[in-house]
C-alpha positions as CSV (number, residue, x, y, z in Angstrom):
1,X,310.5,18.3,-27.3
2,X,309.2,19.9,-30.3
3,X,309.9,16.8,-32.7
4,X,308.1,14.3,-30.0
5,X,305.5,16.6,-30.8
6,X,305.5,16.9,-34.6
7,X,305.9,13.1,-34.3
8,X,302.6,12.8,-32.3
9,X,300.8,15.0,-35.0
10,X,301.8,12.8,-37.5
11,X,300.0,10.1,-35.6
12,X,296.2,11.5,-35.9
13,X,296.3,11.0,-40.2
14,X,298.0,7.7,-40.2
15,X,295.2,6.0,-37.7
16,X,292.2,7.7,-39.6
17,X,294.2,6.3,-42.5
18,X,293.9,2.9,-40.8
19,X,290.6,3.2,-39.9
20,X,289.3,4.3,-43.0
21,X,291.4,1.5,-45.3
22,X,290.0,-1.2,-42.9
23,X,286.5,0.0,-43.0
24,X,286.2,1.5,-46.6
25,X,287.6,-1.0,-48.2
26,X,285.7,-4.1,-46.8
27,X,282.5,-2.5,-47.3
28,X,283.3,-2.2,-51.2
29,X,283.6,-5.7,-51.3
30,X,280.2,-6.4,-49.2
31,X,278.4,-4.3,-51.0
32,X,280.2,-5.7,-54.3
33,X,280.8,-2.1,-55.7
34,X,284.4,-0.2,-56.3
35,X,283.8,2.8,-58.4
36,X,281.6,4.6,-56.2
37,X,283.7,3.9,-52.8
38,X,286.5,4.7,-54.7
39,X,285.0,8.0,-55.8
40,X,284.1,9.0,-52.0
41,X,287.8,8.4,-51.4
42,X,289.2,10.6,-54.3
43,X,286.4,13.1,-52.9
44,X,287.6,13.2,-49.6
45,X,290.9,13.5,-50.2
46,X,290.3,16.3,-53.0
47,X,288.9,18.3,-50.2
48,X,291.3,17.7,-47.7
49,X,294.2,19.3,-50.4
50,X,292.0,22.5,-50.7
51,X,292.2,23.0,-47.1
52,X,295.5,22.4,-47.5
53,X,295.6,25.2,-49.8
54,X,293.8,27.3,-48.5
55,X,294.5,28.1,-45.1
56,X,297.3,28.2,-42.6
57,X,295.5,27.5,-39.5
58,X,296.8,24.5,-37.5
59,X,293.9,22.6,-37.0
60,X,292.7,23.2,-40.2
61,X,295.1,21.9,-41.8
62,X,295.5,18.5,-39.2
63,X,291.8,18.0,-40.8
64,X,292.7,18.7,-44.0
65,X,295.8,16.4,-43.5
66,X,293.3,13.7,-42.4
67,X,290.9,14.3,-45.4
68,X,293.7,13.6,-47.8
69,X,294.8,10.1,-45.6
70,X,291.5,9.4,-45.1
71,X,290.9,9.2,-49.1
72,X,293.9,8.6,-50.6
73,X,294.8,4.8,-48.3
74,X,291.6,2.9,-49.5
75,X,291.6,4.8,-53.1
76,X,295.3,3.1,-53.5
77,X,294.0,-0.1,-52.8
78,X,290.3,0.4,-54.1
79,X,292.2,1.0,-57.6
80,X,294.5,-1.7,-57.7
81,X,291.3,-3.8,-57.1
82,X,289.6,-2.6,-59.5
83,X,292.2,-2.9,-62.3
84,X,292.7,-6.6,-61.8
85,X,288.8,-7.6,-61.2
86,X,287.9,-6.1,-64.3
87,X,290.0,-7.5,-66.8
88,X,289.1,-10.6,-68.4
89,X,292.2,-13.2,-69.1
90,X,295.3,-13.8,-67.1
91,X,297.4,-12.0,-70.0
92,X,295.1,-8.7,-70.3
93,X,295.3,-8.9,-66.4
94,X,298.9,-8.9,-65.8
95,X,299.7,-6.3,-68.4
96,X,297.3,-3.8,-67.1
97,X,298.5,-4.6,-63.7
98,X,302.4,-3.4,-64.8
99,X,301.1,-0.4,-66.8
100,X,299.5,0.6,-63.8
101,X,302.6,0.4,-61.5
102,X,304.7,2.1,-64.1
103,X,302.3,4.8,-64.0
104,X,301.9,4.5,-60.3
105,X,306.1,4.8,-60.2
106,X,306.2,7.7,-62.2
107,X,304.0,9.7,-60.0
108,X,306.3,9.0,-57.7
109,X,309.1,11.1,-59.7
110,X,306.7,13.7,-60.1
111,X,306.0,14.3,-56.4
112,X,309.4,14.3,-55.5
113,X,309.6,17.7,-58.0
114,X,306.6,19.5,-57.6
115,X,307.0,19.5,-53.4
116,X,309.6,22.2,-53.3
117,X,307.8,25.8,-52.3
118,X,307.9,24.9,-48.0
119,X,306.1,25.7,-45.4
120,X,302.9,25.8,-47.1
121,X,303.6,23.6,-50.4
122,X,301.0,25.3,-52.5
123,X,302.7,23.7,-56.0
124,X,302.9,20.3,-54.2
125,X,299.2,20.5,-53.3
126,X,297.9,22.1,-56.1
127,X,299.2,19.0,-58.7
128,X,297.8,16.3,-56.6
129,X,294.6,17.6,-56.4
130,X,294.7,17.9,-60.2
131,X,295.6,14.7,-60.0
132,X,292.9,13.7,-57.8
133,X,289.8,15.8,-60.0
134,X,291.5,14.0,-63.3
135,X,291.1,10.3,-61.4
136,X,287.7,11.5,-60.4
137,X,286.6,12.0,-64.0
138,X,288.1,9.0,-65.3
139,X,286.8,6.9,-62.8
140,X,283.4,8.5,-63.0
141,X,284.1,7.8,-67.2
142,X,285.2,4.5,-66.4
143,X,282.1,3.5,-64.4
144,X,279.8,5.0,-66.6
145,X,281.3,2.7,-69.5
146,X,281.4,-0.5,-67.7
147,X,278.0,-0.1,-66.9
148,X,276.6,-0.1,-70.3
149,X,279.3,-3.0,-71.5
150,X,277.3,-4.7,-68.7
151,X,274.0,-3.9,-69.5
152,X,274.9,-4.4,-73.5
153,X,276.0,-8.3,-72.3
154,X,272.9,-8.5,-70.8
155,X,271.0,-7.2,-73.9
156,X,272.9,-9.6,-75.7
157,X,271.9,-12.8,-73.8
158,X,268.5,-12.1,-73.4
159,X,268.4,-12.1,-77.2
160,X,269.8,-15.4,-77.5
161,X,267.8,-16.4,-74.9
162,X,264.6,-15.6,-76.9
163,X,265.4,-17.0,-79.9
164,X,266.3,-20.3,-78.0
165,X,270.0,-21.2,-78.6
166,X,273.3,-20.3,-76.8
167,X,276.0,-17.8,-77.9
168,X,278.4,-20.0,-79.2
169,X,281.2,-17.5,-77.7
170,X,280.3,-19.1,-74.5
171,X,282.1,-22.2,-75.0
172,X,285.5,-20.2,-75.7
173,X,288.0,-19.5,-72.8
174,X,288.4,-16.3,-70.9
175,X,291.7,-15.9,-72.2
176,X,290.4,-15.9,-75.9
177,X,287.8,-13.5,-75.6
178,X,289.1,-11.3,-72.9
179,X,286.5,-9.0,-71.4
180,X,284.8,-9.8,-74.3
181,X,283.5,-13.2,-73.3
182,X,279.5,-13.2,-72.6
183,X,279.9,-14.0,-68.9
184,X,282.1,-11.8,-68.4
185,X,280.4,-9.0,-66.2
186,X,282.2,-5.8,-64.8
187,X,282.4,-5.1,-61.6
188,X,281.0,-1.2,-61.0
C-alpha cells in the first residue's frame, strides 16, 4: 500500500509539470518573448529547491516539489528554443544546438553524483539550485545583450536609411553573415 501511495504523490508534480509546459510555453511564443518566461521558470523552480532545503514537512516539500517541476519542464524547452531561434545560419545553428546537448548530457553525470546524502538530499539540492541562480544570471546577461545587438541593428538602419542608400550587407546570405546580417533581429 505504501508504494501505491508514493506513486500517487509522484502524480501531483508531473501534472503541474504538464500544465505549466502546455501553458508557459505557448504564451512565450504569443507574446513573442523567451528570456523573461524562461526567467519565471528558473525562478520558480529556484524556490521550490529552497523549500526543498529547508524544511522537512510533507506538504511543504510536495509544493516545493511542484515549484521545481513547475519551472524546470517549460525552462528545458524555453532554452532549447531559444538557442536555435537566435542563431543566424544553419551552421552557427546546428553547432550551438550540439554544444548545448553535450552540456545538457554532462549535467546529467553530475546529478547522478551529487544525489547521494538520502532522505533529505541537501547536496543534491543545493547544486541544482546553483545551477539554477548561474542560468538565471546568464540568461538575465544574455537578454540584456541581445537587446542592445537589437537596438544597435536598429541604430544602424536608421542611419542608412537617412542618408538614402541600403547596407550593402543586406544582399548577403544568412549563412555568411551569421547573426551578423542587418535583418537579423534577436528574439528577447
Amino acid at each position: 500500500m505504501a508504494i501505491v501511495q508514493t506513486q500517487l504523490f509522484s502524480i501531483i508534480p508531473y501534472g503541474v509539470a504538464t500544465i505549466s509546459l502546455v501553458t508557459l510555453c505557448p504564451l512565450s511564443d504569443r507574446i513573442n518573448s523567451k528570456g523573461p518566461v524562461l526567467l519565471f521558470c528558473l525562478g520558480t523552480s529556484s524556490i521550490g529547491y529552497i523549500i526543498l532545503i529547508a524544511t522537512t514537512n510533507k506538504a511543504a516539500l510536495i509544493i516545493g516539489t511542484c515549484l521545481v517541476a513547475l519551472g524546470i519542464y517549460p525552462a528545458g524547452v524555453l532554452n532549447a528554443t531559444w538557442i536555435n531561434i537566435n542563431h543566424g545560419g544553419y551552421t552557427k545553428r546546428s553547432t550551438a544546438w550540439a554544444m548545448a546537448q553535450i552540456v545538457g548530457n554532462t549535467c546529467g553525470i553530475v546529478g547522478t553524483q551529487v544525489y547521494r546524502d538520502p532522505p533529505r538530499f541537501l547536496t543534491g539540492h543545493g547544486t541544482l539550485l546553483a545551477f539554477l541562480v548561474l542560468a538565471m544570471v546568464t540568461t538575465m546577461t544574455h537578454y540584456i545583450w541581445m537587446k542592445t545587438a537589437n537596438k544597435s541593428k536598429e541604430v544602424i538602419a536608421m542611419k542608412w536609411v537617412s542618408e538614402g542608400q541600403q547596407n550593402p550587407d543586406k544582399d548577403k546570405t544568412y549563412e555568411e553573415l551569421l547573426d551578423y546580417h542587418p535583418d537579423f533581429k534577436y528574439v528577447l
